[in-house]
RODO-2510 file (C-alpha; in nm, 4 decimals, decimal comma):
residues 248
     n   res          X          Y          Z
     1     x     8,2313    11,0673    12,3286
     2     x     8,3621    10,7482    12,2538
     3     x     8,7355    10,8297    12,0069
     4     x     8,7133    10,6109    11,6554
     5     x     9,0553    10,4753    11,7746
     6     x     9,2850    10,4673    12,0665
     7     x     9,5922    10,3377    12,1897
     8     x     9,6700    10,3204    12,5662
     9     x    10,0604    10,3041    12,6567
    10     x    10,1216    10,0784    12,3278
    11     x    10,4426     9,9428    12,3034
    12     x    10,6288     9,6942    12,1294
    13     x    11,0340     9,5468    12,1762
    14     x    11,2061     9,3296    11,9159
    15     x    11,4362     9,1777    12,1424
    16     x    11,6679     9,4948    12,3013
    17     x    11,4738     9,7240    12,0960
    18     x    11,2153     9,9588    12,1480
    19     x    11,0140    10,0306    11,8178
    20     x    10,7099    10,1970    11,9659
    21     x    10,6866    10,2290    12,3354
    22     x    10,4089    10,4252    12,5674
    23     x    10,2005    10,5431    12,2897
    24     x     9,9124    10,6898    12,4031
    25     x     9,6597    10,8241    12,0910
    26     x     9,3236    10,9053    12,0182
    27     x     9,1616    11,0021    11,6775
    28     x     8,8688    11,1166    11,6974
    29     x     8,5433    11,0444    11,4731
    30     x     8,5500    11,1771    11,1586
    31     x     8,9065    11,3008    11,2271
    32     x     9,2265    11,3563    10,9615
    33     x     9,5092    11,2777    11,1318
    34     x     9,8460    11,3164    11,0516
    35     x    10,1417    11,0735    11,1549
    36     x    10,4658    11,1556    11,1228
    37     x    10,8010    11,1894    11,2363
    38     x    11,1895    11,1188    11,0836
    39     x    11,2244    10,7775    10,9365
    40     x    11,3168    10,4766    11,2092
    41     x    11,0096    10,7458    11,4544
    42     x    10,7997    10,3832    11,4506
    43     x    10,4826    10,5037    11,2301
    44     x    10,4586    10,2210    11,0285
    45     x    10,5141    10,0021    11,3476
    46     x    10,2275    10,1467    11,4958
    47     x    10,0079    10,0746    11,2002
    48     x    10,1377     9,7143    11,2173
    49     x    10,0229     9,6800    11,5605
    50     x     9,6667     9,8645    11,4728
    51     x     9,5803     9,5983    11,1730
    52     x     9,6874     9,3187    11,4050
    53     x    10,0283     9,2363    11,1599
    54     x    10,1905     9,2568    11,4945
    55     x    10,1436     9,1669    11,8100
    56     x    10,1902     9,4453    12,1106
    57     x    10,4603     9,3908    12,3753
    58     x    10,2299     9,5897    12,5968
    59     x     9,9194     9,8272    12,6040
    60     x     9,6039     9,8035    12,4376
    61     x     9,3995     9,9052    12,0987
    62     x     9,0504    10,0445    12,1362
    63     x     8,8469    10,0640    11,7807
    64     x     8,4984    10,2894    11,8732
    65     x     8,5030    10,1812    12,2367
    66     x     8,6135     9,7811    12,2023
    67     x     8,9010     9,6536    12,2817
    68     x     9,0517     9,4742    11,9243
    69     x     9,3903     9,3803    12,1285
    70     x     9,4061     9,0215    12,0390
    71     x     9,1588     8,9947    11,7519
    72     x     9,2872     8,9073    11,4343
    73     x     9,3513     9,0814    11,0799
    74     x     9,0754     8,9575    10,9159
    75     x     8,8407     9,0477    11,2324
    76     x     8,9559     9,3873    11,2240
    77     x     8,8521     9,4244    10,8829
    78     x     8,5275     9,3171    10,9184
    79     x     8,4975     9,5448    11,2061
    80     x     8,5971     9,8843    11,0142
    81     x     8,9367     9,9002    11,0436
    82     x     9,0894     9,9197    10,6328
    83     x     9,4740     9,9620    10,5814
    84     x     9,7010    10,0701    10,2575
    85     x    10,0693    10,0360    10,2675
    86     x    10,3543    10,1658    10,1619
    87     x    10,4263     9,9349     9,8717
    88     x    10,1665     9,8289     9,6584
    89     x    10,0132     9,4708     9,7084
    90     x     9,8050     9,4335     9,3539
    91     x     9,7041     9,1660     9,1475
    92     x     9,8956     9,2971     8,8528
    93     x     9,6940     9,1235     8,5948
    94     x     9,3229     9,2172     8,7254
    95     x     9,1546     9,5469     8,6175
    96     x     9,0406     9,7989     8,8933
    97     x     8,6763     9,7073     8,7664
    98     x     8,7829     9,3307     8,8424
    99     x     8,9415     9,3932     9,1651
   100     x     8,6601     9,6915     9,3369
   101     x     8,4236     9,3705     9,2717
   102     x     8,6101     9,0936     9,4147
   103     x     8,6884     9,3212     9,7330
   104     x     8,3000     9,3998     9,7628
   105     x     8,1845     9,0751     9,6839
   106     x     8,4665     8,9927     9,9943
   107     x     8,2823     9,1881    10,2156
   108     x     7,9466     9,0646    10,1242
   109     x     8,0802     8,7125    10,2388
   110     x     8,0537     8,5957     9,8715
   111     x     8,4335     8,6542     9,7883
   112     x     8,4665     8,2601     9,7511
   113     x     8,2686     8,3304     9,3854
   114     x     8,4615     8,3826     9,1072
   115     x     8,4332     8,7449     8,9585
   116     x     8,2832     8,7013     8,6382
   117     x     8,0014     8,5371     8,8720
   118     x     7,9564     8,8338     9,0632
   119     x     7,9875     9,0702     8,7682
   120     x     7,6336     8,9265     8,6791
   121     x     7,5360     9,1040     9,0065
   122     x     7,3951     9,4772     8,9117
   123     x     7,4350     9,5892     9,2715
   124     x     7,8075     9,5142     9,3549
   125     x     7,8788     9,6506     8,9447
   126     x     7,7337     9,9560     9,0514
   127     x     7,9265     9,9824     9,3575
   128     x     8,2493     9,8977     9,1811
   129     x     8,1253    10,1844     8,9118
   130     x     8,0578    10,4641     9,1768
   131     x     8,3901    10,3664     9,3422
   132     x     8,5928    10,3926     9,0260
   133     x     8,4005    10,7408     8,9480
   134     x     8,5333    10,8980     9,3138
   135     x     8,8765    10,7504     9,2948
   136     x     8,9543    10,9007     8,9489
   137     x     8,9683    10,5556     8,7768
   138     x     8,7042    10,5608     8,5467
   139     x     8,9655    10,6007     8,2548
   140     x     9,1371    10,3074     8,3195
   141     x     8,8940    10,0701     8,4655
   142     x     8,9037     9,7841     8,2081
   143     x     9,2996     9,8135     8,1601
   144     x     9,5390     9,5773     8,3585
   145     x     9,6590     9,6841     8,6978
   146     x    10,0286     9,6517     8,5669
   147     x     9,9591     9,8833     8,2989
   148     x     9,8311    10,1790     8,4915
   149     x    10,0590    10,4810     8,6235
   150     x    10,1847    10,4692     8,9378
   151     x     9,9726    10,7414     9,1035
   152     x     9,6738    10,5257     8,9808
   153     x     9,8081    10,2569     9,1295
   154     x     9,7818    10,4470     9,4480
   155     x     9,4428    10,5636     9,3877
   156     x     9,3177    10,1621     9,3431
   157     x     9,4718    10,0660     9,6925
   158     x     9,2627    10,3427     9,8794
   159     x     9,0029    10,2248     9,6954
   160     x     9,0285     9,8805     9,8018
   161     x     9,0466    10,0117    10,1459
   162     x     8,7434    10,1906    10,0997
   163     x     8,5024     9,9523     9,9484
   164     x     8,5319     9,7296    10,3019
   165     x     8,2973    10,0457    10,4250
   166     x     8,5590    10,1405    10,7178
   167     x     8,5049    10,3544    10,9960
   168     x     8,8832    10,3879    11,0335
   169     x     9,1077    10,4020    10,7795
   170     x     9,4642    10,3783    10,7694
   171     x     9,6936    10,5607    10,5349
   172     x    10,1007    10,4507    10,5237
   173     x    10,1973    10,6998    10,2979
   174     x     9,9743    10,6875    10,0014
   175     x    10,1426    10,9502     9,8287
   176     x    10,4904    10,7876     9,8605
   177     x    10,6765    10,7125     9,5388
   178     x    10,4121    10,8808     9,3159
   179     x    10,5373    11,1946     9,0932
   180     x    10,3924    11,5529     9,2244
   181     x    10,1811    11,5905     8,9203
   182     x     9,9987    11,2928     9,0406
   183     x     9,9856    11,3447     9,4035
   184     x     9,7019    11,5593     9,3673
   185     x     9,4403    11,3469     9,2100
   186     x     9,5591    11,1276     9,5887
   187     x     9,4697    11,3838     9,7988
   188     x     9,1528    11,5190     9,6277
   189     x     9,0549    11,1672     9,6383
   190     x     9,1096    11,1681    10,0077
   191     x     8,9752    11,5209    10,0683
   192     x     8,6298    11,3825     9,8831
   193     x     8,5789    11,0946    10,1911
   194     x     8,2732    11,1205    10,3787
   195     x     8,3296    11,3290    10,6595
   196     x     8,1641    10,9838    10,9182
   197     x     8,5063    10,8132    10,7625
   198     x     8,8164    10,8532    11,0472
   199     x     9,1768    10,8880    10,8343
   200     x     9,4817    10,8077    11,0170
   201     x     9,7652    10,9139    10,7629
   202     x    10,1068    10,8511    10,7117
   203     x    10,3081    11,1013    10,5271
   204     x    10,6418    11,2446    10,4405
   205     x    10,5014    11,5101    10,2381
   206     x    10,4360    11,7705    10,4891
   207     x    10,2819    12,0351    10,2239
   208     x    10,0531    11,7687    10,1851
   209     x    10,0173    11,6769    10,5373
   210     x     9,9361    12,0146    10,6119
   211     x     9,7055    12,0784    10,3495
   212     x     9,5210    11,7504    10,4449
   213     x     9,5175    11,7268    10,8615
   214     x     9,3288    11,8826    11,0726
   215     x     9,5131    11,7317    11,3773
   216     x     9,9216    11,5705    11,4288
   217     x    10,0776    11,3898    11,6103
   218     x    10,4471    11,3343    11,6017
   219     x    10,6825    11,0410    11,7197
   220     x    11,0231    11,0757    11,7307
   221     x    11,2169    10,7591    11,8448
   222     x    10,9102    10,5119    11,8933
   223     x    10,7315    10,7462    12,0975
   224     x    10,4653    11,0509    12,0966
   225     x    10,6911    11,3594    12,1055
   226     x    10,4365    11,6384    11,9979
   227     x    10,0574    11,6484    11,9301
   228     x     9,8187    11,9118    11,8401
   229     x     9,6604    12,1087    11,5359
   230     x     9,8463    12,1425    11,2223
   231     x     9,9193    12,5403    11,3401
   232     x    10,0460    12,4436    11,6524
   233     x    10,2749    12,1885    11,5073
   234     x    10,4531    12,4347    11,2582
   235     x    10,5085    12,6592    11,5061
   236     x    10,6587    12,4302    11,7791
   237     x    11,0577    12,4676    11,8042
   238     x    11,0891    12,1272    11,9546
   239     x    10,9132    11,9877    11,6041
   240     x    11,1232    12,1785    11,4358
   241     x    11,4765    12,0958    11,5917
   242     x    11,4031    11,7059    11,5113
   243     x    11,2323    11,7041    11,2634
   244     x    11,2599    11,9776    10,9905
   245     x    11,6293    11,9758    11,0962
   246     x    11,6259    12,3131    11,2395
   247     x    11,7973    12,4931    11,5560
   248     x    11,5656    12,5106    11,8176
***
């Protein structure tokens, strides 16, 4: 069967150095996968190069089959690859109500509208409802994006990802910055995903990576240095050595 995404022997070079080089992955459909790895291993690199924010040096990108090497950002999008990041990229003054139905109304191929025009739509406000309901944001959809906590902050960028109906979606670290108490609500959130929806995560949080994968892979200095079930990953001496900091 056809993997939701792959990478053949993907590398990239900034001059003399080597951020990602040979990676080969594939996550399958439906899949929660884990990336991780020290900081400087080239995750977020990768996920550049899978949203098309950079361009490989070599190797190829595969999204359900098709090659997306040298397609655009935009394209990608449209064909079900969604992205967070690491820092949030919000309009600060918009409510989550506002922004759920500008992003659908993107998607539709009526973004061009003004919102208050498609507000008037019952269809995308019912969308922008149910999404507020499953990302825990019903309590503070009418209040300014600035306003809310940080954690909800979080919570609006997955859904943002979400409402462009992905098959792949691309996590850098959605939990990152956001107080334990909080965390939670993110990974419920992400737990409640339909199971057709592929999750590539990013994560420094590895009770919550654990708790959340059912597959990881690991890259240690640009490249893939382990890969396997969550199980097999905790109990791999190699992983351990580099990456917990441990004698192997």
């Amino acid at each position: 069967m056809t993997a939701a995404l792959e990478t053949r022997r993907l590398a990239k070079h900034f001059g003399g150095i080597i951020a990602t080089n040979d990676v080969s992955l594939t996550v399958k459909h439906g899949a929660r996968h884990a990336l991780i790895g020290p900081n400087g291993a080239g995750k977020t690199t990768l996920i550049n190069l899978l949203t098309g924010v950079l361009a490989p040096s070599q190797g190829s990108i595969h999204l359900e089959g098709k090659d997306i090497t040298g397609i655009g950002r935009a394209a990608r999008v449209k064909l079900g690859l969604a992205r967070t990041f690491q820092v949030n990229s919000l309009f600060a003054e918009f409510t989550p109500f506002e922004t759920l139905t500008m992003t659908i109304g993107e998607r539709l191929g009526i973004g061009s509208q003004w919102w208050r025009k498609l507000r008037g739509r019952p269809e995308i406000e019912k969308e922008a409802e149910d999404l507020l309901e499953t990302f825990h944001l019903v309590d503070v959809g009418d209040r300014p994006t600035k306003s809310m906590a940080y954690g909800k902050q979080r919570l609006l960028e997955i859904a943002i990802a979400f409402a462009c109906k992905p098959k792949v979606m691309l996590l850098d670290e959605p939990a990152a910055g956001v107080p334990e108490s909080e965390s939670a609500e993110i990974f419920q959130a992400l737990a409640a995903l339909p199971p057709d929806v592929t999750v590539l995560l990013i994560e420094h949080d590895m009770h919550l990576v654990f708790r959340f994968a059912d597959r990881i892979t690991v890259m240690v200095n640009g490249a893939v240095f382990a890969q396997g079930a969550p199980d097999q990953i905790a109990r791999d001496p190699r992983v351990r050595a580099v990456y917990l900091g441990e004698d192997a």
